[in-house]
Structures are given as structure tokens and as C-alpha cells.
C-alpha positions in Angstrom: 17.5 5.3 6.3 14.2 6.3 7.5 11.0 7.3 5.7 7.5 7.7 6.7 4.4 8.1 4.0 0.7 9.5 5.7 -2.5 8.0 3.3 -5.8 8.6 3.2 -8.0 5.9 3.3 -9.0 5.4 -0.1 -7.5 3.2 -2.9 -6.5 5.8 -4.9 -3.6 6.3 -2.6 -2.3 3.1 -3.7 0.2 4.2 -6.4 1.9 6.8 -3.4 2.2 3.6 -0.8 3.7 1.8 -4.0 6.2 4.9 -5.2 6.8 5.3 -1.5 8.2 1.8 -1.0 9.9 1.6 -4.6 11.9 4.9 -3.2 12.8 3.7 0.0 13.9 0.2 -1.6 16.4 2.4 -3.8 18.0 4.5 -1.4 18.6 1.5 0.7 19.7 -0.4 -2.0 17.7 -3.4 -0.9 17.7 -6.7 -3.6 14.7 -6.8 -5.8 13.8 -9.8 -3.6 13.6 -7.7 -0.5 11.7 -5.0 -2.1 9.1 -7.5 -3.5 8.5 -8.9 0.1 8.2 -5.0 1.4 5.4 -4.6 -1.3 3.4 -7.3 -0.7 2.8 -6.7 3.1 2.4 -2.9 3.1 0.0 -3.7 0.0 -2.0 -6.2 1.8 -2.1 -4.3 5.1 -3.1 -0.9 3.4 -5.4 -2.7 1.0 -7.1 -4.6 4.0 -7.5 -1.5 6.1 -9.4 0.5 3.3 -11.6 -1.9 2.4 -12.4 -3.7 6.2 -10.9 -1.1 8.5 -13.7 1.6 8.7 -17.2 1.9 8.3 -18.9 1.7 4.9 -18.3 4.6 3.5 -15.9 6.4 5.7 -12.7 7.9 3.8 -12.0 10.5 6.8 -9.4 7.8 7.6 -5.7 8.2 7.9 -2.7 5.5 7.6 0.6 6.3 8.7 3.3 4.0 7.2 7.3 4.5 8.5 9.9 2.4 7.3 13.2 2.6 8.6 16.5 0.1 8.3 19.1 -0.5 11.3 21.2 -3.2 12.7 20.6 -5.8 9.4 16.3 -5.5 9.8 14.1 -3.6 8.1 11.4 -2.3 10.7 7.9 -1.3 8.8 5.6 0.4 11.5 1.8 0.7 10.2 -0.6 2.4 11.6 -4.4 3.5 11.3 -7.3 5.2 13.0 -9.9 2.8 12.1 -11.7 0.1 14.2 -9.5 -1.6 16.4 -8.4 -4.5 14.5 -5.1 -7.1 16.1 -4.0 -9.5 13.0 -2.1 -10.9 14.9 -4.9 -12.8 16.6 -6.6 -13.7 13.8 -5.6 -17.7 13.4 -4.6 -18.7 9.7 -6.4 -20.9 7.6 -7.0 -24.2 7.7 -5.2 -25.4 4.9 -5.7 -29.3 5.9 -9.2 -28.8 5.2 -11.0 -29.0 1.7 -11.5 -25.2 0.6 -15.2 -25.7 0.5 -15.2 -26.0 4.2 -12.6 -23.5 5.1 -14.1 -20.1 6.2 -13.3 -16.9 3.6 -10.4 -14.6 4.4 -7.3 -14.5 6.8 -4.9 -15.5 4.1 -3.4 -12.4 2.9 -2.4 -12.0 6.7 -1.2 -15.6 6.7 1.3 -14.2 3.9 1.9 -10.8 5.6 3.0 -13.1 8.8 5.2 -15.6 6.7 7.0 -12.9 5.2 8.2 -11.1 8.6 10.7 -11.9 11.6 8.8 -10.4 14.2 5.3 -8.9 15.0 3.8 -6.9 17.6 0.5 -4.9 18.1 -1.1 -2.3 20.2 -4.1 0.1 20.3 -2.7 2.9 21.3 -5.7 6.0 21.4 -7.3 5.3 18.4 -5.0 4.5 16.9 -4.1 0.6 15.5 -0.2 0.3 15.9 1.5 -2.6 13.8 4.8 -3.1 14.1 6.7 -5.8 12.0 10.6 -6.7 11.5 12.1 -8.6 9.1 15.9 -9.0 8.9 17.8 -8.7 5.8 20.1 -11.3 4.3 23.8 -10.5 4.4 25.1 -9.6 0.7 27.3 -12.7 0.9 23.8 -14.5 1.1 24.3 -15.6 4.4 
């Protein structure tokens, strides 16, 4: 099964990313569980890239989400035209530290990083190009 979902880059498109991912989730039958995890990182990722990926302002922007499932993984490629952005390279917070001394930010990618398998990124153009696996438990739970 594969599906891919264009966006503007404006909140309002939330709802479609969200229908988009509750469709997918049901033709695939994934568990609740699986479909939950899907959620929160395309939610975070598009939520993060309209409100830090372009100029103030700007809602020109386009986000191109495909989703496709093969050999027990679930493969989620994101991608934007906005300022070249790697969160991958972004280092997670210090959570050793008292909060009051911890700079703001970086852990909804810290989430978005636990939740996945594997990660890669590339600028390609101008375009940002996420690509993130996460393999699937077998039904026998395994």
C-alpha cells in the first residue's frame, strides 16, 4: 500500500495530513498503536515545518508526505520547500539538566527520533527530503 498527500503550508491543512494518515492506517490494517505512532511524527514534522520552516509570513510553501508499507516497515518520506532544515543534526535535550537551564525546543524531534527505526536526510534542490522507517511488529507480537 502506498499513498502520498501534497499540503500547503498552513495549519489549516492539518485535518487532511490527519484524514490522510487515519486512511492509510485502515487500508493497511495497522494496530491502533501503530497508527498512533504514525500521527505523532507526521504531526510534529508538519506542525514544525509551518510554523519554523519558512519565513514569517510565507504560506507559498508546499509539503509532500508519502507513506508506503513493504517488507514488515512502514517507510514515511516528508518533504518541503522551505529553508534547509537537517533534524537529524539537531542534538536532543539535555534532560540531566534542571529545565531552567535547558535551552527551549528540540523535543518534539527527540519524540519524532524515538519513535522510528531509521532516519536519513538530504537537500535535494530546494527541496528538504526526510526519510524515516519504522518496522512493524509481527501480529503474533513478536
Amino acid at each position: 500500500m502506498n499513498g502520498v498527500l501534497r499540503l500547503r503550508v498552513i495549519e489549516g491543512e492539518l485535518p487532511r495530513l490527519v484524514e490522510f494518515v487515519e486512511k492509510f492506517a485502515e487500508c493497511c490494517e495497522l494496530p491502533d498503536a501503530e497508527r498512533a505512532r504514525l500521527l505523532i511524527i507526521l504531526e510534529e514534522l508538519f506542525t514544525n515545518t509551518v510554523r519554523y520552516g519558512y519565513p514569517e509570513g510565507a504560506s507559498d510553501g508546499r509539503i509532500k508526505v508519502a507513506l508506503a508499507i513493504m517488507a514488515g516497515q512502514i517507510e514515511i518520506d516528508f518533504s518541503d520547500d522551505g529553508q534547509p532544515f537537517d533534524p537529524l543534526a539537531q542534538r536532543s535535550p539535555e534532560f540531566g539538566r534542571p529545565s531552567s537551564e535547558r535551552m527551549v525546543g528540540g523535543l518534539g524531534l527527540h519524540i519524532v527520533r524515538s519513535l522510528v527505526d531509521g532516519a536519513r536526510y538530504r537537500r535535494d534542490g530546494d527541496r528538504n527530503q526526510l526519510t524515516l522507517v519504522r518496522r512493524l511488529a509481527r501480529a503474533n507480537g513478536g
